[in-house]
C-alpha positions in Angstrom: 100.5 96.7 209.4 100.9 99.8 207.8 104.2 101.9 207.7 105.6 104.5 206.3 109.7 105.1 205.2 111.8 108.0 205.1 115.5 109.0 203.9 118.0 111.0 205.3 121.1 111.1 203.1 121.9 107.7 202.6 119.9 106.0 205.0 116.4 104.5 204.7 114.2 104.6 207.9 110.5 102.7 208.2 108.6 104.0 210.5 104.9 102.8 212.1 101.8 104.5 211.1 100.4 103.4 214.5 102.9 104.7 217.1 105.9 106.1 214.6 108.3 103.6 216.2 111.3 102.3 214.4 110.8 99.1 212.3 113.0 95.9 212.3 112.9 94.2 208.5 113.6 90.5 208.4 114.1 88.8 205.5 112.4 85.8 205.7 113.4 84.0 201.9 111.3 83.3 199.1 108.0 82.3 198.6 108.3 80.3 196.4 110.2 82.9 194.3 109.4 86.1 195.7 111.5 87.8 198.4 109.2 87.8 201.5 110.2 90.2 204.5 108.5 90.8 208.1 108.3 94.2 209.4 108.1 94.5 213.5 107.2 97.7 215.3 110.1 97.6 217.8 107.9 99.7 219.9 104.2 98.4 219.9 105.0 95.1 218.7 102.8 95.3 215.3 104.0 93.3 212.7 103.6 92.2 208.8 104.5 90.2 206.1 105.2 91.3 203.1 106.2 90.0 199.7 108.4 92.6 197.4 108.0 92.5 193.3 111.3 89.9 192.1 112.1 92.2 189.8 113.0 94.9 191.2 115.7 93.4 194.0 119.0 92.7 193.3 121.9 90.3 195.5 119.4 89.0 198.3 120.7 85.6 199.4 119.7 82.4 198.2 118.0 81.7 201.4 117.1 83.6 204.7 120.1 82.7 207.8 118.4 81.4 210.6 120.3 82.5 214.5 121.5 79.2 216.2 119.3 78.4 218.9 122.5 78.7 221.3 123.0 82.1 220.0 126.1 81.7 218.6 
């Protein structure tokens, strides 16, 4: 998937190279050690996996929260 991102004051926007539809970012937890988020096109559907550089993020959980299968 590729992606761009943008910024209006304080805000940071992703945005699909395919279709320019907004992007959902999950973070997903570490692998092993690295923080590892997927990017989903809300609009076509295109998605990726990414891993981000350790060093350079700060207060990410310990773990990724799962949603309870009964949705509460």
């Amino acid at each position: 998937m590729k992606f761009t991102a943008e910024s209006s004051l304080d805000y940071m926007r992703f945005l699909c190279s395919e279709c320019g539809g907004d992007i959902a970012c999950t973070f997903e937890g570490y692998d092993p050690a690295v923080p590892r988020f997927t990017f989903t096109c809300g609009h076509c559907g295109v998605s990726g996996s990414y891993k981000m550089q350790f060093q350079l993020w700060h207060g990410l959980p310990p773990k990724a929260t799962r949603p309870r299968k009964d949705g509460k």
